[in-house]
N, C-alpha and C positions, 0 to 999 in steps of 0.2 A: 611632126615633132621628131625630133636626132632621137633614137634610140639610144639606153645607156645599156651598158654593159659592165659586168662585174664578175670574176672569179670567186668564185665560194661553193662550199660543201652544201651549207642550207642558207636560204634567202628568203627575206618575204618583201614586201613594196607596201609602200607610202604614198598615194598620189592624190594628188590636188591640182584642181582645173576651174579657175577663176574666169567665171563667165556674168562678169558684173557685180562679182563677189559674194555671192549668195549660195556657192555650189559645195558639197558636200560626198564624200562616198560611201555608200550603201554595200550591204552584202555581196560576195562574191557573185555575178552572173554570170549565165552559159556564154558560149561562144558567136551564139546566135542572137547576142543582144544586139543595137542599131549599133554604129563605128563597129562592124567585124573590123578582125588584126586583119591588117594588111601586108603581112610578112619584112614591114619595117626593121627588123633585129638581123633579116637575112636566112640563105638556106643553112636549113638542117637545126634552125630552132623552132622547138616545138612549146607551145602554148601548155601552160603550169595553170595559172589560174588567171581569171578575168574579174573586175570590179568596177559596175557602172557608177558613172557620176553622174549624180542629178541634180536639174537645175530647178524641179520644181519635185512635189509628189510623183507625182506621173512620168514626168519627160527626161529623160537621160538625154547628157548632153555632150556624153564622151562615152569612152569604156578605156579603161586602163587595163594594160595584157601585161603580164609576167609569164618569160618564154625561156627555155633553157636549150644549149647546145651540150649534149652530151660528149662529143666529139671534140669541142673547143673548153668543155668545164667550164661554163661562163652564164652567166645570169643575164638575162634584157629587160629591158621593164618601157613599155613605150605609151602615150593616151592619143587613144584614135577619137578623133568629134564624130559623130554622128552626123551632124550635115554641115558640111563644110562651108566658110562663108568667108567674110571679112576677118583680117587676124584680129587675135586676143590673145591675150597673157595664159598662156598655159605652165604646169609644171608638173612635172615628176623625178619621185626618188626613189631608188633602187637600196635600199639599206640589209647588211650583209652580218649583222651584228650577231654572232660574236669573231666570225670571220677577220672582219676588218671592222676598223670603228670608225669610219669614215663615209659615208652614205654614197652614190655615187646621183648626181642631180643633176638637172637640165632643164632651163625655163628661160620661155621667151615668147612672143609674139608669133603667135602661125596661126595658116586659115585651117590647118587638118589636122 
């Protein structure tokens, strides 16, 4: 999945990962949950907070990573699958509000 990226003071993320449409986000997880970040946002961003997404009780079927560069001032928000496969519809939103009031979004079909 395209990383997005946003300019702002404070940020928090919104993300949703449609895997047959039944999937959901759960509580912030460590870094250590299955999909680790894969440094998709680029050097010198550093991982804020993480939010798995589950596709059952048990099974995370992504993890969404909200990553900041301090040197660029810029917010990333990307969802890593956990085991990568055939594409599906994925999405994520990087929302900046009250910064800006326009979310920054991304969604489309990828295996990762």
């Amino acid at each position: 999945m395209k990383p997005i990226r946003r300019t702002a003071a404070t940020a928090g993320a919104l993300a949703v990962l449609a895997l047959g449409g039944t999937l959901g986000a759960t509580a912030p997880a460590s870094a250590a949950t299955a999909g680790a970040y894969n440094g998709a946002c680029g050097a010198g961003y550093e991982v804020f907070t993480s939010t798995p997404v589950m596709s059952s009780q048990r099974t995370v079927a992504a993890t969404t990573y909200v990553a900041y560069s301090s040197a660029d001032r810029q917010w990333c928000a990307v969802t890593v699958r956990s085991r990568p496969g055939a594409r599906v519809f994925m999405e994520v939103t990087l929302d900046t509000w009250p910064v800006s009031s326009t979310p920054a979004r991304d969604a489309g079909s990828y295996t990762t």
